[in-house]
VEXDREN-2710 file (C-alpha; in Angstrom, 1 decimal):
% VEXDREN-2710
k/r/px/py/pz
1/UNK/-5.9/40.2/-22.4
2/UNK/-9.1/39.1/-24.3
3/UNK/-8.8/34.9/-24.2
4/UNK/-10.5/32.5/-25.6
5/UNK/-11.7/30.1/-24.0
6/UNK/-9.5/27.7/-21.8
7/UNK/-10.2/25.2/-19.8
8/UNK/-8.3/23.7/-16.6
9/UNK/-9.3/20.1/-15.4
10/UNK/-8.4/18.3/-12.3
11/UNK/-9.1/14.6/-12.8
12/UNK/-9.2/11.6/-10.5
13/UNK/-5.7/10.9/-10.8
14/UNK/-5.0/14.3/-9.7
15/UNK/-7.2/14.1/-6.6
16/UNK/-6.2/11.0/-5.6
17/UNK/-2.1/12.4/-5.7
18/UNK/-3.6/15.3/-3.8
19/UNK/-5.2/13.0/-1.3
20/UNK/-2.3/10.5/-0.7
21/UNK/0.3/13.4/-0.7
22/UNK/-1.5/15.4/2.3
23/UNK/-2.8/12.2/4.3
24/UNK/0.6/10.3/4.4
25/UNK/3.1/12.3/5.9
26/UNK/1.0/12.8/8.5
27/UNK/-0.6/9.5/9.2
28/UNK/3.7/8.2/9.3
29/UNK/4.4/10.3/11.8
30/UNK/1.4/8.9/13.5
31/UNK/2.7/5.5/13.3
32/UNK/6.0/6.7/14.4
33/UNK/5.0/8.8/17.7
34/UNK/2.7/5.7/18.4
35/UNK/5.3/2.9/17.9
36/UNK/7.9/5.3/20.1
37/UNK/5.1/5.7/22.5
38/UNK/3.9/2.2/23.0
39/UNK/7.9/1.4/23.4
40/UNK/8.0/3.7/26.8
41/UNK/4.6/2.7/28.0
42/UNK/5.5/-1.5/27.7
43/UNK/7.6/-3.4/30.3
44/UNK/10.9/-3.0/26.8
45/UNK/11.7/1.3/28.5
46/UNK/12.1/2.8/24.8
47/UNK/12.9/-0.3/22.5
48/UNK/10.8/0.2/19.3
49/UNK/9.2/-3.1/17.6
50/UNK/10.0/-3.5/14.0
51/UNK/7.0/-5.6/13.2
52/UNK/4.8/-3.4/14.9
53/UNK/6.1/-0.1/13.1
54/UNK/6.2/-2.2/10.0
55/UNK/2.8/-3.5/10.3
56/UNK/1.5/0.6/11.5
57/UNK/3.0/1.5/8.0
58/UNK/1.1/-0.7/6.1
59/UNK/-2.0/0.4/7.6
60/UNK/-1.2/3.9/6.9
61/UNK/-0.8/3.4/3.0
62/UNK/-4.1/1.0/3.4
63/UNK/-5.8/4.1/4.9
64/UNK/-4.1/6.7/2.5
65/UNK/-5.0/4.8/-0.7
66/UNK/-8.9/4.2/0.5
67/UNK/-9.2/7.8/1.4
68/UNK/-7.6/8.9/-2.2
69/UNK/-10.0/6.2/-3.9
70/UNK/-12.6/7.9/-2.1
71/UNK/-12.0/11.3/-2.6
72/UNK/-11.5/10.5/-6.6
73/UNK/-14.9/9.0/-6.3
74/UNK/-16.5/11.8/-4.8
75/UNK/-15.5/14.8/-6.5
76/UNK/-14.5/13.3/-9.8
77/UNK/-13.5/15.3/-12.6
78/UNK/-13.8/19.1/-11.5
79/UNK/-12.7/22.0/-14.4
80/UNK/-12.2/25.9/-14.4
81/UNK/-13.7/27.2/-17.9
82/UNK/-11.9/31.0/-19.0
83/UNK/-14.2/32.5/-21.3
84/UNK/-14.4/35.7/-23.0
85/UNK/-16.4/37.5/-20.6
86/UNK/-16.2/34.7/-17.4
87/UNK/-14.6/32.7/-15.4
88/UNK/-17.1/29.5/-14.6
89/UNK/-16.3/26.7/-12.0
90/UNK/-18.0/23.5/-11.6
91/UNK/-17.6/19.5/-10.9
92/UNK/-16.8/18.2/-7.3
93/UNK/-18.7/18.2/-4.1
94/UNK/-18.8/22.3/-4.7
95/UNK/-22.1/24.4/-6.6
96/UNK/-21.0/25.5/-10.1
97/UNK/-20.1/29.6/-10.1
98/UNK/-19.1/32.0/-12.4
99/UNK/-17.6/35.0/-12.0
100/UNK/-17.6/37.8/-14.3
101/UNK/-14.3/39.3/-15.5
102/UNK/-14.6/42.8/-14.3
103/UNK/-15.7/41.6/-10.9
104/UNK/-12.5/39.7/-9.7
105/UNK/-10.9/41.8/-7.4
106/UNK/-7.8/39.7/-6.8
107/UNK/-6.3/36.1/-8.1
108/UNK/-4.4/34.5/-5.8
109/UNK/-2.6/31.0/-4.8
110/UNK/-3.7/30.0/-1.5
111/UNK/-2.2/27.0/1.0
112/UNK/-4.1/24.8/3.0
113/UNK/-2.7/21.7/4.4
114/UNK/-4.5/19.6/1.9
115/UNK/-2.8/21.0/-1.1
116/UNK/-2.4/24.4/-3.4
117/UNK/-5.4/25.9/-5.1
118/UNK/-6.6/29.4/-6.6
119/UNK/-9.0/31.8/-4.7
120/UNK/-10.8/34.2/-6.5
121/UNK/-11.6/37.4/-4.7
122/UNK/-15.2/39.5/-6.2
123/UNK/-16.2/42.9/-5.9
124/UNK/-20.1/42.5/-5.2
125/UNK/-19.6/38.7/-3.8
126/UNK/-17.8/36.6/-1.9
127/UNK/-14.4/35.0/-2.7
128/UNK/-14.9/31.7/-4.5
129/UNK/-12.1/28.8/-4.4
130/UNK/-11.6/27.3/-7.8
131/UNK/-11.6/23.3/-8.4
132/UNK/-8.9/23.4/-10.8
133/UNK/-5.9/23.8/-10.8
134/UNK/-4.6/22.3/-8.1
135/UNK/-2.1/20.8/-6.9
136/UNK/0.0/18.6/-3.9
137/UNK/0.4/20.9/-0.5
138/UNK/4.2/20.6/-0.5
139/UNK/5.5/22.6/-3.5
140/UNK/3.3/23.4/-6.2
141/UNK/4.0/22.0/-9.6
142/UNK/5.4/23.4/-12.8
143/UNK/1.6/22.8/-14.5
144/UNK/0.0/24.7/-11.3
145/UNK/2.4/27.4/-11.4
146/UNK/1.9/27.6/-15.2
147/UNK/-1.9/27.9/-15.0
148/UNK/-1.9/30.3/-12.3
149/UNK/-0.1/33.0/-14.3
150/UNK/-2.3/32.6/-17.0
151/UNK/-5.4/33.2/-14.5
152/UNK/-3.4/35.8/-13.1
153/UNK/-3.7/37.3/-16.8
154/UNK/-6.7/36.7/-17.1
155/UNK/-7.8/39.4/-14.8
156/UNK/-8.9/42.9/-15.5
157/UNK/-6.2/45.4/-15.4
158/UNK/-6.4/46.6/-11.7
159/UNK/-7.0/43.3/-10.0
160/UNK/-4.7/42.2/-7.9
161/UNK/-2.2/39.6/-8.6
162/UNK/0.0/38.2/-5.9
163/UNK/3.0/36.3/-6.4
164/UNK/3.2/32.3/-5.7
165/UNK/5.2/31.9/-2.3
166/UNK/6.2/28.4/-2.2
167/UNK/7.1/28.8/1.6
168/UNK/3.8/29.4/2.6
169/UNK/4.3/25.1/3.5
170/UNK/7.4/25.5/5.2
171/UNK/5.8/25.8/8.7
172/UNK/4.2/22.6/8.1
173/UNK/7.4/21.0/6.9
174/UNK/8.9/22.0/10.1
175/UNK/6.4/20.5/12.2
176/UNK/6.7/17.0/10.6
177/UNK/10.6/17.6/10.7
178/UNK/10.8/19.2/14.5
179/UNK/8.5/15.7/15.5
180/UNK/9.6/13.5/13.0
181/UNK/12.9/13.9/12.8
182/UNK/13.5/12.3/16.2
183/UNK/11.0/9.8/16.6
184/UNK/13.2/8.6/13.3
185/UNK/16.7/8.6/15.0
186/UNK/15.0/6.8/18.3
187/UNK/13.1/4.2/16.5
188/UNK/17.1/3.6/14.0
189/UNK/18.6/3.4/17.3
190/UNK/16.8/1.9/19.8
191/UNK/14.6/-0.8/17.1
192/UNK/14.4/-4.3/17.5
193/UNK/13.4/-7.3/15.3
194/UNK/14.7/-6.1/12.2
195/UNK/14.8/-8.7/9.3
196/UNK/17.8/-10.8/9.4
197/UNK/18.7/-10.4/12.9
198/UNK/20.1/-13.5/14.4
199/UNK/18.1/-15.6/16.3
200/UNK/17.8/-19.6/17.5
201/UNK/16.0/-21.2/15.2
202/UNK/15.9/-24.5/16.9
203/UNK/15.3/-25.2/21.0
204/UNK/18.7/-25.9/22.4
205/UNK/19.0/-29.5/24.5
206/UNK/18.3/-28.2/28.1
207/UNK/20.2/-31.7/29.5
208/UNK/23.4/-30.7/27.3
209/UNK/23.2/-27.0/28.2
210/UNK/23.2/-28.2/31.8
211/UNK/26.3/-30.4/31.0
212/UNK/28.0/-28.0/28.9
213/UNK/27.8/-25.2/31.4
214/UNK/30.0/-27.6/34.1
215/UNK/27.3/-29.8/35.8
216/UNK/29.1/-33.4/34.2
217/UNK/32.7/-31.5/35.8
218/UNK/31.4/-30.7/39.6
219/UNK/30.6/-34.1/40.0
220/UNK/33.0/-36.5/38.3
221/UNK/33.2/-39.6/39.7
222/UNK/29.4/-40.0/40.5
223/UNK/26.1/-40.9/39.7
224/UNK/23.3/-38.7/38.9
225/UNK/20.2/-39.3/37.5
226/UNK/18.2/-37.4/35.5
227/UNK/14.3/-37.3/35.2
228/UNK/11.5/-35.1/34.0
229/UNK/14.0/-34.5/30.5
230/UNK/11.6/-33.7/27.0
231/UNK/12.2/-31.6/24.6
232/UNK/9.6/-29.8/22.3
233/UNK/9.3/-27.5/19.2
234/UNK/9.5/-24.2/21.5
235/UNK/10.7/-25.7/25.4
236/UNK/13.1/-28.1/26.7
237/UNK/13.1/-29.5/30.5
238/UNK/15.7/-31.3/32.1
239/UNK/15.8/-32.1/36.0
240/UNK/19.0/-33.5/37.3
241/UNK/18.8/-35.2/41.1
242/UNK/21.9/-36.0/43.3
243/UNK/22.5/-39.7/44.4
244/UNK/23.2/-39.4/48.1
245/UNK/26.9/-39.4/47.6
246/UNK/26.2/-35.9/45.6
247/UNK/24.2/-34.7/48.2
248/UNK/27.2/-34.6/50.5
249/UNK/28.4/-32.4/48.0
250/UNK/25.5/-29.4/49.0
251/UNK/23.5/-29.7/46.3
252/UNK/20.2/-31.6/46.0
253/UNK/18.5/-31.1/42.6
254/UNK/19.1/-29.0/39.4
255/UNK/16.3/-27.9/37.1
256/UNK/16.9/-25.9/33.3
257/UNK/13.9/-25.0/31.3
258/UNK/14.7/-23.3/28.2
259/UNK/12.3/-21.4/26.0
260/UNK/13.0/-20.1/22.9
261/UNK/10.8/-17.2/21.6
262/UNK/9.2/-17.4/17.9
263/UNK/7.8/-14.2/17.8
264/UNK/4.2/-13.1/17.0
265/UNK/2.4/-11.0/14.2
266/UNK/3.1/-7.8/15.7
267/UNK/6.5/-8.8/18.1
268/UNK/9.6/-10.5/17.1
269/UNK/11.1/-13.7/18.4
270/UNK/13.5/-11.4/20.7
271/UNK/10.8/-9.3/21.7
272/UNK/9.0/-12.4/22.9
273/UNK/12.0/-13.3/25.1
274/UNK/12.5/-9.7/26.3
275/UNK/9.1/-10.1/27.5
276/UNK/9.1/-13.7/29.3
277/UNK/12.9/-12.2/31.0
278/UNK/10.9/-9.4/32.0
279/UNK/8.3/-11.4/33.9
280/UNK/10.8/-13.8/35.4
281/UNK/12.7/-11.1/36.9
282/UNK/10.4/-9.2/38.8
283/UNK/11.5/-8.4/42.0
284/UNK/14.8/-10.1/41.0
285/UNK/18.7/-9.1/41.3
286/UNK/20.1/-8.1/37.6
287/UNK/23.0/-10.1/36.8
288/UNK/25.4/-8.6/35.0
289/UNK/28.0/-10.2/31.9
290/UNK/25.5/-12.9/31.4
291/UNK/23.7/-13.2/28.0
292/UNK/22.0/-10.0/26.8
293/UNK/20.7/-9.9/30.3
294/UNK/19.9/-12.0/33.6
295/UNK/19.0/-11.7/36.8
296/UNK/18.6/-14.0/40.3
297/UNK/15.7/-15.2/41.9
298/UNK/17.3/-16.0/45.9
299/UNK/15.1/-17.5/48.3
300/UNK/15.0/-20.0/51.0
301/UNK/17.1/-23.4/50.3
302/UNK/16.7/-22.8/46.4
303/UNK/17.8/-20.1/44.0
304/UNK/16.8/-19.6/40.2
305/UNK/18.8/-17.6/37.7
306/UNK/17.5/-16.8/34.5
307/UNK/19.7/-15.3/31.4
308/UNK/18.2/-14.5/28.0
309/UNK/20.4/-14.4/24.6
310/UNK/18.6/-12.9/21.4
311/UNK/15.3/-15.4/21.6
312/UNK/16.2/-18.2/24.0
313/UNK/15.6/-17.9/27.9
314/UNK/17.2/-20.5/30.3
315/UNK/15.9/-20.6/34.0
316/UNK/18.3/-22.6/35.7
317/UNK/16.6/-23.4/39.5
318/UNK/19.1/-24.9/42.3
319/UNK/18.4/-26.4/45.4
320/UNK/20.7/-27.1/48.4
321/UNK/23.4/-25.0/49.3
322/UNK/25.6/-22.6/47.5
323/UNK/22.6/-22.9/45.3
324/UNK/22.9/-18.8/44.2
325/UNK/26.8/-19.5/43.0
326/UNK/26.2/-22.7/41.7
327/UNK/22.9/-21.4/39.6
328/UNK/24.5/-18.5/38.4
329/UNK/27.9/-20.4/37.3
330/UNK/25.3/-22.9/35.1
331/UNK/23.1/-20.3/33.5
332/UNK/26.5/-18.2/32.6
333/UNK/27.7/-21.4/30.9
334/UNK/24.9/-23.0/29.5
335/UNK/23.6/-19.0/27.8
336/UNK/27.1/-19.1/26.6
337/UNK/26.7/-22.5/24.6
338/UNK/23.5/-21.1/22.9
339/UNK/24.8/-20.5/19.4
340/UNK/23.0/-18.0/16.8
341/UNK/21.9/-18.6/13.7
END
């Protein structure tokens, strides 16, 4: 073949598809093993924040489209010039070269994680990597492909010419599916705080939880007072005291604080419950059939039970006696009460 003379270009568009399509795969996975990772190192044992994955993500195209701007910047236009007699390279971060035609020994596609490109091999020099074409690392395109045979023409009559193996990337593919592939099925599984999950969107009454849970039935025909009650944008208090005729009854003072979670940049509203349940119930005893979870606090002449449902916590604390039946009667009926928006 005696050409005339051709030129290949990779622009800054190309580069920067080059860039984005080798650093983001990667970088997602990233986010994924670190959001699965973070879920089995915090006090949740494997539950996966949506926010936080969601905010990882963002980052990683934030990161991937700086690093393709940058690399567009930096090596600019690049170009592989066939003339009659020559092969000349040039553009980019690389020195320009040209290789004669009778001195290429072999034209060849060659992998690297960062994307497909053609090596040049030279009797009398070393091999030298040309800056166009090229292409994205995970299958090479119908222009590369193109361009490469006609390089592969190019050459003198006993160069070598191997063929394009597209599976050359397949060993990469695996590793992003062997890793990916469950950190994916964990974080669809085991995620929390997805958009549109129900939640409390207003802090329940703490006096009416109390009252709807049984405390206006144990004590029909008498008095109690209650003090301490307020109710605020995120907590409601209510402290109920027994007259001394109620006090006869075992039980000397009531107190329900209710919290309700609104969630943070990086956690959820539930999250944020899951986390203040977590710290009430250290050292407690689980409770089971109460909310999404509870647990009991017993101790000497008063007992607290606590119950969680999606984003609201109720600590219900009873002094007197029976106080761990009585407390754990009111927290299963006042969490029950807590309706979801």
């Amino acid at each position: 073949m005696q050409p005339t003379t051709v030129t290949y270009r990779t622009g800054r568009g190309r580069w920067m598809l080059r860039t984005v399509s080798s650093v983001v795969p990667p970088l997602f996975l990233f986010a994924l093993l670190v959001s699965v990772g973070i879920s089995f190192l915090s006090q949740l044992s494997g539950l996966v924040e949506v926010r936080l994955l969601a905010w990882l993500c963002a980052l990683v195209l934030v990161a991937s489209l700086v690093l393709a701007a940058l690399a567009s910047l930096v090596q600019g236009q690049t170009r592989t010039t066939l003339g009659p007699h020559s092969i000349a390279t040039d553009g980019g971060l690389a020195n320009p070269v040209t290789v004669a035609r009778q001195d290429i020994s072999r034209i060849a596609p060659r992998w690297r994680y960062s994307g497909w490109s053609v090596r040049v091999d030279r009797w009398s020099s070393p091999p030298v990597h040309l800056r166009a074409p090229l292409c994205a690392p995970w299958w090479p395109s119908r222009r590369f492909r193109r361009e490469l045979a006609e390089l592969q023409g190019y050459a003198p009559p006993n160069a070598a010419r191997p063929r394009l193996r597209p599976v050359a990337a397949l060993p990469a593919l695996l590793v992003l599916l062997i890793l990916g592939g469950p950190a994916v099925g964990w974080i669809a599984t085991h995620a929390e705080g997805w958009p549109g999950e129900p939640t409390v969107t207003a802090t329940p009454d703490a006096c009416r939880l109390l009252d709807s849970a049984g405390l206006d039935h144990q004590f029909p025909k008498r008095l109690r007072t209650r003090t301490d009650a307020s109710t605020e944008s995120d907590s409601s208090n209510c402290v109920w005291e027994a007259t001394k005729d109620d006090r006869e009854g075992g039980i000397d003072r009531v107190r329900a604080i209710v919290t309700r979670g609104d969630g943070t940049l990086l956690a959820s509203p539930t999250r944020s419950a899951r986390n203040g349940l977590h710290t009430l119930c250290r050292n407690a005893s689980p409770l089971t059939g109460i909310g999404d979870a509870a647990c009991l606090h017993s101790g000497a002449g008063s007992t607290m039970a606590v119950a969680r449902r999606a984003n609201v916590l109720i600590a219900v604390r009873v002094s007197g006696d029976s106080a761990d039946s009585v407390a754990t009667d009111l927290v299963r009926g006042a969490i029950a009460s807590v309706d979801l928006n």
